[in-house]
Backbone as CSV, one residue per row, in Angstrom:
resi,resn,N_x,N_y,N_z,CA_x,CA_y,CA_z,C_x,C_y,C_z
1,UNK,31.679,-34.323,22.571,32.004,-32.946,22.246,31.631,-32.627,20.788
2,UNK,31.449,-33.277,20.065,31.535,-33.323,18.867,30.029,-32.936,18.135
3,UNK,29.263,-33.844,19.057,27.240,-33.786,18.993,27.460,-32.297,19.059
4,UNK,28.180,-31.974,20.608,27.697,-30.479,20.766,27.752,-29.922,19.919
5,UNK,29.298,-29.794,19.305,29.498,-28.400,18.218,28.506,-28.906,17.548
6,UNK,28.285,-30.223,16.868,27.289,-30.078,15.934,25.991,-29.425,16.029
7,UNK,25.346,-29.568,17.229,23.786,-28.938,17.772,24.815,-27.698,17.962
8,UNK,25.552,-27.283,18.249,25.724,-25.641,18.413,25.432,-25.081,17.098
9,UNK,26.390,-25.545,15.949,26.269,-25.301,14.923,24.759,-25.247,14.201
10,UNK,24.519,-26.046,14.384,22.905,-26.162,13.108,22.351,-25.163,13.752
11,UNK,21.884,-24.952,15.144,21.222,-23.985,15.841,21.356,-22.806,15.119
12,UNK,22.593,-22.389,15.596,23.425,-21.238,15.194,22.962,-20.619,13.566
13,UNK,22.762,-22.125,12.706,22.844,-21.417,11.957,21.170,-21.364,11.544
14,UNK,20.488,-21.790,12.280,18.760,-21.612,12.135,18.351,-20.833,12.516
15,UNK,19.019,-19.849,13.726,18.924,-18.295,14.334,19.072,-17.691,13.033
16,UNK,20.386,-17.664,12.475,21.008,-16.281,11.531,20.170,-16.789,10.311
17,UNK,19.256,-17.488,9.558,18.697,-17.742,8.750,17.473,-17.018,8.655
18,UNK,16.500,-16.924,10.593,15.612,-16.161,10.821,15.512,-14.835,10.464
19,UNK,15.025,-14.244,9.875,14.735,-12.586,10.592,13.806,-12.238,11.087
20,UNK,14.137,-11.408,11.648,13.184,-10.763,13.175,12.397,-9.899,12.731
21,UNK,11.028,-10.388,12.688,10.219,-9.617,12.462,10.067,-7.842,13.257
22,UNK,9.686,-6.830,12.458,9.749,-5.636,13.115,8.151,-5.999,14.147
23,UNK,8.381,-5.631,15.365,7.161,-5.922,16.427,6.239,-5.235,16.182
24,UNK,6.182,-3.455,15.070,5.018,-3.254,14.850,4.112,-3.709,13.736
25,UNK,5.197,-4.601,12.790,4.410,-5.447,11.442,2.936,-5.588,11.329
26,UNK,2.621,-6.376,12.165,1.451,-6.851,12.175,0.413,-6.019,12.447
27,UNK,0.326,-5.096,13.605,-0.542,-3.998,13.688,-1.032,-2.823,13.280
28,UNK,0.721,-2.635,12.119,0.684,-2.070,10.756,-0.338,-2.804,9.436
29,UNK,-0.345,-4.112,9.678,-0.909,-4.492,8.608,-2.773,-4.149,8.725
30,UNK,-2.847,-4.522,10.495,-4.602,-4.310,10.477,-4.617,-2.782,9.766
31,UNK,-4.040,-1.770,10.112,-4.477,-0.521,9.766,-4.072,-0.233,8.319
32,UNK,-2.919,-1.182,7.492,-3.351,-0.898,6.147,-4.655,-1.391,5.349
33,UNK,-5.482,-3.029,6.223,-5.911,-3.228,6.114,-7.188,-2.420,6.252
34,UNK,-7.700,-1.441,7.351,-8.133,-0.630,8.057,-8.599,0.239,6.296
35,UNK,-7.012,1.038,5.798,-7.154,2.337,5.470,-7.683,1.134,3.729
36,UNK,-7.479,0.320,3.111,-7.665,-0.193,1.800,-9.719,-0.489,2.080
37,UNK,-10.400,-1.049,2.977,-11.800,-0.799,3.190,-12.253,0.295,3.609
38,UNK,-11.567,0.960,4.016,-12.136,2.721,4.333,-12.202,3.960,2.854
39,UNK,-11.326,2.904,2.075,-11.091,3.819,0.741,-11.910,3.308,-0.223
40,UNK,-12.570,2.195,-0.222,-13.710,0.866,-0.528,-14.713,2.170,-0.305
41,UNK,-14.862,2.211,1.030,-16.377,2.652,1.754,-16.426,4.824,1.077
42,UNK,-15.212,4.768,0.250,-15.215,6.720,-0.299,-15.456,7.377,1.162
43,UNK,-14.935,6.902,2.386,-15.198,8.141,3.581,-13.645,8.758,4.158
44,UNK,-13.919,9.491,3.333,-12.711,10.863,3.021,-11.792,11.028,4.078
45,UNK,-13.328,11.619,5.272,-13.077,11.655,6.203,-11.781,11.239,7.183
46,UNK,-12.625,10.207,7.128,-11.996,8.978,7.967,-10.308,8.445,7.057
47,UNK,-10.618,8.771,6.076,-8.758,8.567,4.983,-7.971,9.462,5.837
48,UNK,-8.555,11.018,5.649,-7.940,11.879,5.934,-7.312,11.271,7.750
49,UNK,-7.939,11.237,8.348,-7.300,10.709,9.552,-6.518,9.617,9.479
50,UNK,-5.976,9.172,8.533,-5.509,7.776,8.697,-3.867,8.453,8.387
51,UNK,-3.885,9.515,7.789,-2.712,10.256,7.294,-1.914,11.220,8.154
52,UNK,-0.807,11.389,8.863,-0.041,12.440,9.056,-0.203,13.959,8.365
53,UNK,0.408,14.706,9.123,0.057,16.115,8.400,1.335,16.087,7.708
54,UNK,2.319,16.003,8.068,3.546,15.429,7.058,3.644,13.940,6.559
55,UNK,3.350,14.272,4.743,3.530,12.710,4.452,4.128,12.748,2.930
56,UNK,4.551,11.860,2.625,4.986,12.066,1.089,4.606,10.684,0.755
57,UNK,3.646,10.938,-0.611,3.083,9.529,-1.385,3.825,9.625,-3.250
58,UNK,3.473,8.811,-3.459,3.688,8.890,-4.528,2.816,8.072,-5.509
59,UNK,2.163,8.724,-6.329,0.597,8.624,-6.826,0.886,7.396,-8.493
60,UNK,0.017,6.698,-9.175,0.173,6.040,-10.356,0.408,6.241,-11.403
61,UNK,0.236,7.835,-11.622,-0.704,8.320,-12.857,1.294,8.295,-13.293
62,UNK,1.282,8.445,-14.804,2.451,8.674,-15.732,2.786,9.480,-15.312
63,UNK,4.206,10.312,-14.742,4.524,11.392,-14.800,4.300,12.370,-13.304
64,UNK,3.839,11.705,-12.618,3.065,12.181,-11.395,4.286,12.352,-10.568
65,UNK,4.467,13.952,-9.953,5.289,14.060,-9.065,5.277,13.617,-7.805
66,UNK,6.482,13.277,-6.646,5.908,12.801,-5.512,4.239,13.928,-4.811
67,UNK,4.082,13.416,-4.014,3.281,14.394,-3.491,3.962,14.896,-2.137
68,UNK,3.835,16.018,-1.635,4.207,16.492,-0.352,3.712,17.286,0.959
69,UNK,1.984,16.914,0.828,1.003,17.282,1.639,-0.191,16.571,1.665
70,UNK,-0.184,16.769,2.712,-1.994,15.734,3.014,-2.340,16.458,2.012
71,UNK,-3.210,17.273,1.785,-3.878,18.043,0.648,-3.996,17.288,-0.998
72,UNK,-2.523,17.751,-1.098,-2.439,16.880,-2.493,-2.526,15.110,-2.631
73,UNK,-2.183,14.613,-1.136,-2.591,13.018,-1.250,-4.446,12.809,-1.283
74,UNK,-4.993,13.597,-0.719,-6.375,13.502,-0.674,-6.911,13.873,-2.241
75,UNK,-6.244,15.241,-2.000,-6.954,15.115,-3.511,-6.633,14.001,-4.821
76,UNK,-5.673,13.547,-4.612,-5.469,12.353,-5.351,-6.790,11.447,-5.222
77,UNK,-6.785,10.994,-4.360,-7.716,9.857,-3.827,-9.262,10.503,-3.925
78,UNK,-9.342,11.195,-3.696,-10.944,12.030,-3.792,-10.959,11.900,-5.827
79,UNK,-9.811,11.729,-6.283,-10.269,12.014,-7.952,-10.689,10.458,-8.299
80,UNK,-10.101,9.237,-7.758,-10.615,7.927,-7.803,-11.683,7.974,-7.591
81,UNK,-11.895,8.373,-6.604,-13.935,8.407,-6.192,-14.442,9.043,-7.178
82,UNK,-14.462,10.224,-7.648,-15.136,11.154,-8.597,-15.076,10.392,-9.832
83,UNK,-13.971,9.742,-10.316,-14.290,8.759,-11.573,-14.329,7.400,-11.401
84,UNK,-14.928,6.819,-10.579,-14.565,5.688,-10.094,-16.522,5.048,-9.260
85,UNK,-16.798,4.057,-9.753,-18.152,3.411,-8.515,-17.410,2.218,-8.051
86,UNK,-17.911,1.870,-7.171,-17.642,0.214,-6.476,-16.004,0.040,-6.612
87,UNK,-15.027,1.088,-6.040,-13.896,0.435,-5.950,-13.672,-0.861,-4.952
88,UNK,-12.930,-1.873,-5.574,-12.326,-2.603,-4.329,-11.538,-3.149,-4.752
89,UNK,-10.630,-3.897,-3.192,-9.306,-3.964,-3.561,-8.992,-5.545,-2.915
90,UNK,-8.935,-6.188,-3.671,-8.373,-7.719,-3.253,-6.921,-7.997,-3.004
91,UNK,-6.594,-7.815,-1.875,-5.300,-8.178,-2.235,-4.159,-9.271,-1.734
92,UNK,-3.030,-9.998,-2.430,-3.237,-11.058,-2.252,-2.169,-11.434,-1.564
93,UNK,-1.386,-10.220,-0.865,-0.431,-10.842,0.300,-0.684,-9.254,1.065
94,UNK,-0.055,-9.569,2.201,0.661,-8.205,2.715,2.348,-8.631,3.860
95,UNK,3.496,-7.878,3.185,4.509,-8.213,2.879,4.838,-7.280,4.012
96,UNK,6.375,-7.928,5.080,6.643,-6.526,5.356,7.913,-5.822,4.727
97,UNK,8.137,-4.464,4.882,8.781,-3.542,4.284,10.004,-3.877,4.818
98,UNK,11.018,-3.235,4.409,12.352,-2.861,4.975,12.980,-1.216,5.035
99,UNK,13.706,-0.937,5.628,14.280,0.366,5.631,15.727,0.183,4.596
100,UNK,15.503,1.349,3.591,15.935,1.240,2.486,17.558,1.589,2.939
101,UNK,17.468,2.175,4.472,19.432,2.361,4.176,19.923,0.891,5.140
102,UNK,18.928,0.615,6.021,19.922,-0.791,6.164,19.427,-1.935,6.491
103,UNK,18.464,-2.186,5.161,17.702,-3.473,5.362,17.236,-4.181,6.387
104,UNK,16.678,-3.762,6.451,16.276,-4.578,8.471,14.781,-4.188,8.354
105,UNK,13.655,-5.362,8.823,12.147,-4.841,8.586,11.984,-3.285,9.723
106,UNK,11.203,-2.762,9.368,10.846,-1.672,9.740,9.321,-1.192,10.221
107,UNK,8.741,-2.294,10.111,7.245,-2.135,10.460,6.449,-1.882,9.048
108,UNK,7.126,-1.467,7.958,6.256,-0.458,7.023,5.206,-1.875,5.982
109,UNK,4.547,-1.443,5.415,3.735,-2.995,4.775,3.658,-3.074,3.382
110,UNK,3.636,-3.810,2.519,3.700,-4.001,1.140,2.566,-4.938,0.771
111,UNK,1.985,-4.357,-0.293,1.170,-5.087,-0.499,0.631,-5.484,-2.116
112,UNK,0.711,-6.230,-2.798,0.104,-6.825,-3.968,-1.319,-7.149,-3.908
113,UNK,-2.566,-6.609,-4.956,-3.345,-6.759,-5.189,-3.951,-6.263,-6.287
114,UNK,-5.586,-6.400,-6.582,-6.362,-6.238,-7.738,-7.207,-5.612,-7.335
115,UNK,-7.136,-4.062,-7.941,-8.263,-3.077,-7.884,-9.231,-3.575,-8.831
116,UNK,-10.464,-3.253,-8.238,-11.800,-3.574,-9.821,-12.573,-2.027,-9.785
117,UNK,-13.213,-1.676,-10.341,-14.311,-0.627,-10.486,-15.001,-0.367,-11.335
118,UNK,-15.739,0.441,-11.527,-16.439,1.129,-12.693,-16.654,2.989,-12.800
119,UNK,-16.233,2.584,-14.540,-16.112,4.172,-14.889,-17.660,4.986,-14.212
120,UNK,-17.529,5.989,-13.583,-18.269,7.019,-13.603,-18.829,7.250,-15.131
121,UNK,-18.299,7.888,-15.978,-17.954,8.451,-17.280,-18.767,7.562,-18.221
122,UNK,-17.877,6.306,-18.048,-18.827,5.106,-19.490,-19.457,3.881,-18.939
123,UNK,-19.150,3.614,-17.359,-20.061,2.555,-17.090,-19.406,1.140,-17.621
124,UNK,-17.662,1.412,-17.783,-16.814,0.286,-18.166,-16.402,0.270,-17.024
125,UNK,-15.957,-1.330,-16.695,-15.610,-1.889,-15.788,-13.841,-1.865,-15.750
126,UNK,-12.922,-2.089,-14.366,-11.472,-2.454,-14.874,-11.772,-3.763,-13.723
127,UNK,-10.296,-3.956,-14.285,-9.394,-4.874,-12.756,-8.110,-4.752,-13.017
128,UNK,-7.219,-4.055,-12.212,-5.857,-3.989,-12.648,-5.257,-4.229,-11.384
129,UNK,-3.857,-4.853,-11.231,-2.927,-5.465,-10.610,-1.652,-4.260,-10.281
130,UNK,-2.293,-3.922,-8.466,-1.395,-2.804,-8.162,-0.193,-3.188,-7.247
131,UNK,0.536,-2.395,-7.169,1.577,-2.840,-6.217,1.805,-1.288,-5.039
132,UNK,1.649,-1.595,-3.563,1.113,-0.194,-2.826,2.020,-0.600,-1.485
133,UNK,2.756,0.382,-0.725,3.209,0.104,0.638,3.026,1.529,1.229
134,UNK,3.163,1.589,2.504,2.974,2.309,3.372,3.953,2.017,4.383
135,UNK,4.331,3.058,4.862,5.099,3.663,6.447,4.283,4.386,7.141
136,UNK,4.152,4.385,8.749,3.322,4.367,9.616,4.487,4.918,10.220
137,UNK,4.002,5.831,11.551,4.682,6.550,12.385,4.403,5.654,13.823
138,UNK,4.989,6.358,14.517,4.435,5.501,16.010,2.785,6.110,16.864
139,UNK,2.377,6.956,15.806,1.272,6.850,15.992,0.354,6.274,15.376
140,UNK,0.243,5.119,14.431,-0.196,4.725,13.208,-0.713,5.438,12.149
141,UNK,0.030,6.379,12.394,-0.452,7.214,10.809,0.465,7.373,9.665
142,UNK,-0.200,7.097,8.533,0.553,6.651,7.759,1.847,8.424,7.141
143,UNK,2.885,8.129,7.139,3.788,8.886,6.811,4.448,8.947,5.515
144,UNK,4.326,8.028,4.741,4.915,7.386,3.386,4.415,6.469,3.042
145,UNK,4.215,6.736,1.588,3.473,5.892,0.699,3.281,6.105,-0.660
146,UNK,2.664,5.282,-1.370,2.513,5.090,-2.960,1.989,3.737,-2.996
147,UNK,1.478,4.506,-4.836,0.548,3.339,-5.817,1.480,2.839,-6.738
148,UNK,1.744,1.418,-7.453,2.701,1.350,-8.480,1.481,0.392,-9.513
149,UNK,1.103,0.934,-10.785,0.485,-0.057,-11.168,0.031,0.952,-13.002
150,UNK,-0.866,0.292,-13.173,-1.011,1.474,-14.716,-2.401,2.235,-14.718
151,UNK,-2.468,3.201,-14.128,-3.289,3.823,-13.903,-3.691,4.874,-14.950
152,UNK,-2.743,5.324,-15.918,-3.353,5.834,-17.281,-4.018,4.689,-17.931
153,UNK,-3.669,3.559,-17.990,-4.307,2.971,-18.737,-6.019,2.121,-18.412
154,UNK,-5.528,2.166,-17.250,-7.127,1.980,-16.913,-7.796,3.388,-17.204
155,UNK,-7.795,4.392,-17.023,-8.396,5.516,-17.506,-8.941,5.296,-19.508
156,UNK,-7.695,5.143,-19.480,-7.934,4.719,-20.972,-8.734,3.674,-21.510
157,UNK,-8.987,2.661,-20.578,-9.458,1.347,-20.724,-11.310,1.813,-20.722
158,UNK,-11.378,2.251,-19.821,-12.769,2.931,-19.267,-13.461,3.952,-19.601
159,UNK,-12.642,4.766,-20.925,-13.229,6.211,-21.309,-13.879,5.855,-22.330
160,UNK,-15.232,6.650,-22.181,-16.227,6.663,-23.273,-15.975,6.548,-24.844
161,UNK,-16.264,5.647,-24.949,-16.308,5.752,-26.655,-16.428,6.143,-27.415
162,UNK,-15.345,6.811,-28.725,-15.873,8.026,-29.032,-16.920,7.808,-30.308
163,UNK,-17.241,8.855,-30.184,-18.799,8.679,-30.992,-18.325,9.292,-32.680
């Protein structure tokens, strides 16, 4: 009787140690994966579809209010391209999210990585270390999101020299 409780016990407590992955995790991750080489490749387009018509992001720049329309998330991202050649994005996990009122995964994805590019403007190079997640609806489109990283300062890093 004694083995048992013991194998009941350890079991028991190797279940409650687990957590249960959210079942859409992973298929969330191909399509963040999906939307980070589609934003590589500047096809707008194809961003724009990756987005809900209701979405709220929240952008890098200092001071930057949330955003609260496709519109203003695109145009965000359309201004990277316009000052920006050869973005890409290495990144070096993808994490899953939780739901912020009662911790439990939620499907949504997190991700750590290293943007590189080059200025439009001066033809200076960056690499800076962002921190980015996304929420996905049950249609995989993304519904929530943001950039966390220093994005004035790469601007700053990359602007022409003054003469």
């Amino acid at each position: 009787m004694k083995h048992i409780l013991l194998i009941f016990t350890t079991a028991l407590f190797l279940v409650s140690c687990t957590q249960n992955p959210n079942p859409t995790f992973d298929a969330n991750v191909e399509l963040a994966k999906t939307w980070f080489s589609t934003f590589e490749a500047e096809d707008m387009e194809s961003i724009a579809a990756m987005f809900a018509d209701e979405v709220e992001y929240q952008g890098a720049f200092y001071g930057m209010e949330l955003m609260s329309t496709k519109e203003e998330v695109l145009a965000y991202m359309g201004g990277w391209h316009a000052a920006m050649d050869s973005i890409t994005y290495t990144p070096e996990n993808f994490l899953p999210g939780v739901d912020p009122e009662t911790n439990l995964p939620n499907g949504s994805v997190r991700t750590y990585g290293t943007w590189r590019g080059t200025s439009v403007a001066s033809g200076k190079s960056f690499a800076a270390k962002f921190y980015h997640y996304m929420t996905f609806d049950d249609n995989g489109l993304i519904i929530n999101g943001g950039d966390y990283g220093d994005a004035m300062g790469i601007m700053m890093a990359v602007a022409p020299d003054a003469e």
